[in-house]
C-alpha positions as CSV (number, residue, x, y, z in Angstrom):
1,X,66.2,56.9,82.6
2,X,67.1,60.4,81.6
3,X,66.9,63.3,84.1
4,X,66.9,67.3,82.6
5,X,68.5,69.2,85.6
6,X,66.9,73.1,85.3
7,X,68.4,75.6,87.7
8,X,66.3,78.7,88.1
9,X,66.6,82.2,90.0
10,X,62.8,83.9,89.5
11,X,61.9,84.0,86.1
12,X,58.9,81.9,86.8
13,X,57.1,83.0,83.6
14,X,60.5,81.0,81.5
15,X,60.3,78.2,83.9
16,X,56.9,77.7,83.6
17,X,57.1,78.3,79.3
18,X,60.1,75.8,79.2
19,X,58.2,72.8,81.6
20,X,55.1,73.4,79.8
21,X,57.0,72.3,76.8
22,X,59.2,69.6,77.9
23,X,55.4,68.1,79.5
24,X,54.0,68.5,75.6
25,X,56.8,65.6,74.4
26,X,56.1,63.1,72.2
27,X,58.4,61.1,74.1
28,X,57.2,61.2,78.0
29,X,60.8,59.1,79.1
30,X,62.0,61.4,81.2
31,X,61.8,63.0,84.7
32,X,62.7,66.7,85.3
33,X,64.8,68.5,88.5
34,X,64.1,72.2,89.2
35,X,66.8,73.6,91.1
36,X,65.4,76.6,92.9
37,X,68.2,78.9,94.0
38,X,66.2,81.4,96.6
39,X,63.7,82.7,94.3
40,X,61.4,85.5,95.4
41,X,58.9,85.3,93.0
42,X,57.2,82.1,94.1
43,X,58.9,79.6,91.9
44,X,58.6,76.9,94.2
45,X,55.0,77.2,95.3
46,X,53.9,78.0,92.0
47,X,55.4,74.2,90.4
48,X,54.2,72.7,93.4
49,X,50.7,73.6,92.3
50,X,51.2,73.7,88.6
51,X,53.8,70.6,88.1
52,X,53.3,68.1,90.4
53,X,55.5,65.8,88.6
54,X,58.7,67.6,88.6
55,X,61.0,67.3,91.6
56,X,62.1,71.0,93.1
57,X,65.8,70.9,94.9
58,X,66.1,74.0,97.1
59,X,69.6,75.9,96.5
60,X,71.1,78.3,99.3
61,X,70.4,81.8,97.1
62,X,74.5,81.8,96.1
63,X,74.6,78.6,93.9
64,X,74.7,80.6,90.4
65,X,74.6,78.1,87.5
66,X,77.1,75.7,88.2
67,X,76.5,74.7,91.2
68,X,72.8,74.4,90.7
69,X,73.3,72.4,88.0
70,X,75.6,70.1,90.2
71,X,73.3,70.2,92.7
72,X,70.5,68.9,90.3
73,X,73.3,66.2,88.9
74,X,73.8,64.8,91.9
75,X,70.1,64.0,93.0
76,X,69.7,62.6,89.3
77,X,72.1,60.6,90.1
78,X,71.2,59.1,93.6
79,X,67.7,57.8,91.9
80,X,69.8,56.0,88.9
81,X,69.7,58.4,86.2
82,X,71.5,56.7,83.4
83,X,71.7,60.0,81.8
84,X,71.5,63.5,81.9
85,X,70.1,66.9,80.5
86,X,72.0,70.6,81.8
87,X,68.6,72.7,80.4
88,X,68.6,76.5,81.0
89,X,64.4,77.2,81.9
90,X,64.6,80.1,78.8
91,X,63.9,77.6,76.4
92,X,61.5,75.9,74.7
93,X,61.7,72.4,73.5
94,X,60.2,71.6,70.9
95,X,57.9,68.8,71.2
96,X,60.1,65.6,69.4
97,X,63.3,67.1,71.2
98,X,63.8,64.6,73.9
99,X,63.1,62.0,71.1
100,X,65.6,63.1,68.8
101,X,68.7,63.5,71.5
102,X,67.3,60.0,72.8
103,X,67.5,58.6,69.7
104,X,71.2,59.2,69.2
105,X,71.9,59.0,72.4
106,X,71.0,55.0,71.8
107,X,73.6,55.2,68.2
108,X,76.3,57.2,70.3
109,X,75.9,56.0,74.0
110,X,79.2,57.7,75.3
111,X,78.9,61.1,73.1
112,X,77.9,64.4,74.9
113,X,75.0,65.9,72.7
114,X,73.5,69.4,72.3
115,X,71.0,71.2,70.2
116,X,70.2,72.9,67.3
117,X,69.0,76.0,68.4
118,X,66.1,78.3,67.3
119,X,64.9,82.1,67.6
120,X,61.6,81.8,68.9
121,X,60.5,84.7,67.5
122,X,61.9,84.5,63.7
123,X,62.0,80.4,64.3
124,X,65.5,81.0,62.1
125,X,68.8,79.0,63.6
126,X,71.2,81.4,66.0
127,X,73.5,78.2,67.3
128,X,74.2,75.5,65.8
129,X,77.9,74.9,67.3
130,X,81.4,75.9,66.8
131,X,85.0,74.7,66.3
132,X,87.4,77.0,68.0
133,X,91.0,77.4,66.5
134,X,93.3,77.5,69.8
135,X,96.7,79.0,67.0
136,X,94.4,81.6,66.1
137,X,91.6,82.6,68.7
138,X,88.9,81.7,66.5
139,X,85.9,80.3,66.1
140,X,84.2,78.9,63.0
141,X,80.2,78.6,63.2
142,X,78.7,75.5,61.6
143,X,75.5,77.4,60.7
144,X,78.1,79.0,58.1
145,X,79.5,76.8,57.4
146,X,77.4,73.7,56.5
147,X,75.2,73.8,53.2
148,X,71.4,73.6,54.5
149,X,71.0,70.3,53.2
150,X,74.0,68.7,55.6
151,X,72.1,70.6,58.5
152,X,70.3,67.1,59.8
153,X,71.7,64.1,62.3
154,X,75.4,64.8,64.0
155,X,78.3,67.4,63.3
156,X,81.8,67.2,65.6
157,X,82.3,70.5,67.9
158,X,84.8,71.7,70.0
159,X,82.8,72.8,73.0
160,X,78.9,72.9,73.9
161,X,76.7,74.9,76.0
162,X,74.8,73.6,79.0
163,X,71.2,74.6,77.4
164,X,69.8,71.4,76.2
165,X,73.5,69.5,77.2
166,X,72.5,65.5,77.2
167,X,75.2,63.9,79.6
168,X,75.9,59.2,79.9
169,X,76.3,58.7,83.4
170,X,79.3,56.9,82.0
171,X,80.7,60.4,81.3
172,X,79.8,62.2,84.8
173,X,81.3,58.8,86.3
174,X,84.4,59.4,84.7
175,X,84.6,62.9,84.3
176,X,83.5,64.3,87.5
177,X,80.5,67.3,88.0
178,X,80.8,70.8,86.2
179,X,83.7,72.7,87.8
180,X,81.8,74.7,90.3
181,X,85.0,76.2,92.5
182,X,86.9,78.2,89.9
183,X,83.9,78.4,87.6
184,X,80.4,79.4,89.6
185,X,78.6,80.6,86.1
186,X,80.2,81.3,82.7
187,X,82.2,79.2,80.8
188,X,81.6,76.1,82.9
189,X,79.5,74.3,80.2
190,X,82.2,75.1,77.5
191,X,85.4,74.2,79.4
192,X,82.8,71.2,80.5
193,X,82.5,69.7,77.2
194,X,86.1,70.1,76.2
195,X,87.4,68.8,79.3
196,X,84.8,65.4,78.3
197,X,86.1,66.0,74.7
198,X,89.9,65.1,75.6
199,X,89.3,62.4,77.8
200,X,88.2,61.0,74.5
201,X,84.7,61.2,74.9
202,X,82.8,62.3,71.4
203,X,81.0,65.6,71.5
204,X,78.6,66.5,68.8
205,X,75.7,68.7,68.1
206,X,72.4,67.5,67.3
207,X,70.8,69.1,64.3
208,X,67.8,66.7,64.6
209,X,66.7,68.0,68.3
210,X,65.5,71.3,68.5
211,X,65.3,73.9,71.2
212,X,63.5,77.7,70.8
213,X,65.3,80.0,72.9
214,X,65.4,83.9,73.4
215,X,69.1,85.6,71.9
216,X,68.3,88.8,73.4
217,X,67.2,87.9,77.0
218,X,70.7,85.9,77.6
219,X,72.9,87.6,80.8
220,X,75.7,88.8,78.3
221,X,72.9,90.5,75.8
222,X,70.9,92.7,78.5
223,X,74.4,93.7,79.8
224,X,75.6,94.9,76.4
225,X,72.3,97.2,75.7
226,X,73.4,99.3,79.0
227,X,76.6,99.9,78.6
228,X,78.1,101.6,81.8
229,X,81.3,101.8,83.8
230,X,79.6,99.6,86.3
231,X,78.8,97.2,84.0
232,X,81.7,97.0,82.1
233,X,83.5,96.4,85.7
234,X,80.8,93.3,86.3
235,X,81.5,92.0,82.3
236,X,84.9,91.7,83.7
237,X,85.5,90.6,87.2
238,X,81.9,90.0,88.2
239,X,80.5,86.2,88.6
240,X,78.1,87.0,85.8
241,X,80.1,88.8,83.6
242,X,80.2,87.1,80.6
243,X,83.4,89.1,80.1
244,X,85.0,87.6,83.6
245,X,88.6,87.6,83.1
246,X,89.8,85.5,86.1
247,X,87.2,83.1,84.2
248,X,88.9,83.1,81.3
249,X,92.1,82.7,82.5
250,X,91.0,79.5,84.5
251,X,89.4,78.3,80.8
252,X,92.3,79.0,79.2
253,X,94.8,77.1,81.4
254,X,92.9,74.1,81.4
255,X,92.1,73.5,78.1
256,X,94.7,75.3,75.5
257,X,97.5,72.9,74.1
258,X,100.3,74.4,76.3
259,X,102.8,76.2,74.0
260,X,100.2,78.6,72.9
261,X,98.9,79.5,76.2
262,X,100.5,82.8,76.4
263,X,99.4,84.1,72.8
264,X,95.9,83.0,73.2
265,X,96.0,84.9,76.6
266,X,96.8,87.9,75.4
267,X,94.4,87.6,72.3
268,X,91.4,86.5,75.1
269,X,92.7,89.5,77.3
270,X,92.0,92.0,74.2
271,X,88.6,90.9,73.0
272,X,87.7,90.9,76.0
273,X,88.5,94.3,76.9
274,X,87.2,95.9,74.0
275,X,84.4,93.1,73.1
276,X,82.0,95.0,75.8
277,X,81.6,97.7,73.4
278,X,80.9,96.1,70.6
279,X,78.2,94.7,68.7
């Protein structure tokens, strides 16, 4: 059985978009965990009513993603889930999604899958997973790099994020949970998936399973269209901050090949640094 894992703070008006599309699958083999972390909107009275069938987990109000999503894990896991989903609630699945990631899920039963992802408003691809070059800090995007007509079925990746994340039990029994202690919110789905990725585990996007989702409401997007000297101090040391530099540095150590620790350091340091100003 597959359980998708959704931690929420308020935003009931995504959470309710997102589970009125996972509840519109062509494939119904699946159960969903809400974890509520201290919302003040009336999330959790409002699924109650609406969503009978999905299970809400209450968090303490200081989870932040990774914890919620461990939370959510964990319960999966105490009723047998066999796999499963990390799913952000501003998302929309589109309705053969859990069919397609299902479906190789069954060729690959070990790999860690993502999603092709969609603008919802333009319906164009915006991720479609990346390959990062530790030597040089950077990243090539398969979206340019793949002819349209090899967009379809499995491509290898370095990392993945935790929207639309399909996890074997075999993986998180292995593995261990998300690392919630030195990473409460970014980067904890990225150094995730490369962590499973050298264990030997096969990571690969899914370009048959497709998720809608909204660019410009992500954390790192509304901080970057107002710019200020707070902000730019919570892009870089705040839990949020996409920018987080302790974050980074936790990242970095963990998953860089060793002797090129200190230059891909520094390069991180820099782009980050400057990055919040940027386009």
């Amino acid at each position: 059985m597959l359980y998708i894992v959704i931690p929420v703070f308020n935003r009931l008006v995504f959470t309710r978009a997102c589970l009125l599309s996972l509840r519109a699958q062509t494939c119904p083999d699946f159960r969903v965990i809400v974890v509520d972390d201290g919302s003040t909107d009336g999330t959790s009275e409002a699924l109650a009513r609406e969503f009978p069938e999905v299970e809400v987990v209450a968090g303490t109000g200081m989870l932040f993603w990774t914890a919620g999503v461990n939370r959510g894990i964990r319960r999966a896991l105490a009723q047998g889930a066999t796999r499963v989903m990390t799913l952000n609630n501003d998302v929309l699945a589109t309705p053969d999604f859990v069919a397609q990631m299902l479906h190789w899920a069954d060729e690959y039963p070990t790999a860690v899958l993502g999603a092709l992802e969609l603008d919802v408003a333009t319906n164009e691809p915006v991720y479609g997973g990346e390959r990062f070059n530790w030597l040089t800090h950077t990243r090539k995007e398969l979206l340019h790099e793949l002819p349209t007509a090899a967009r379809r079925g499995l491509h290898p990746v370095t990392y993945l994020p935790g929207r639309g994340l399909l996890i074997p039990a075999v993986v998180l029994e292995t593995v261990g949970l998300f690392d919630e202690k030195r990473l409460p919110h970014y980067l904890a789905d990225y150094d995730y998936t490369s962590v499973v990725r050298r264990r030997g585990f096969p990571v690969y996007i899914n370009y048959d399973a497709h998720l809608r989702t909204y660019p410009d409401e992500s954390g790192q997007e509304q901080t970057r269209r107002h710019r200020s000297l707070k902000g730019y101090y919570q892009h870089l040391f705040g839990i949020r901050g996409g920018g987080n530099l302790r974050n980074f540095t936790h990242f970095t150590l963990k998953n860089c090949p060793t002797p090129l620790v200190p230059l891909s350091l520094l390069n991180g340091y820099a782009r980050r640094l400057v990055g919040y100003f940027m386009h």
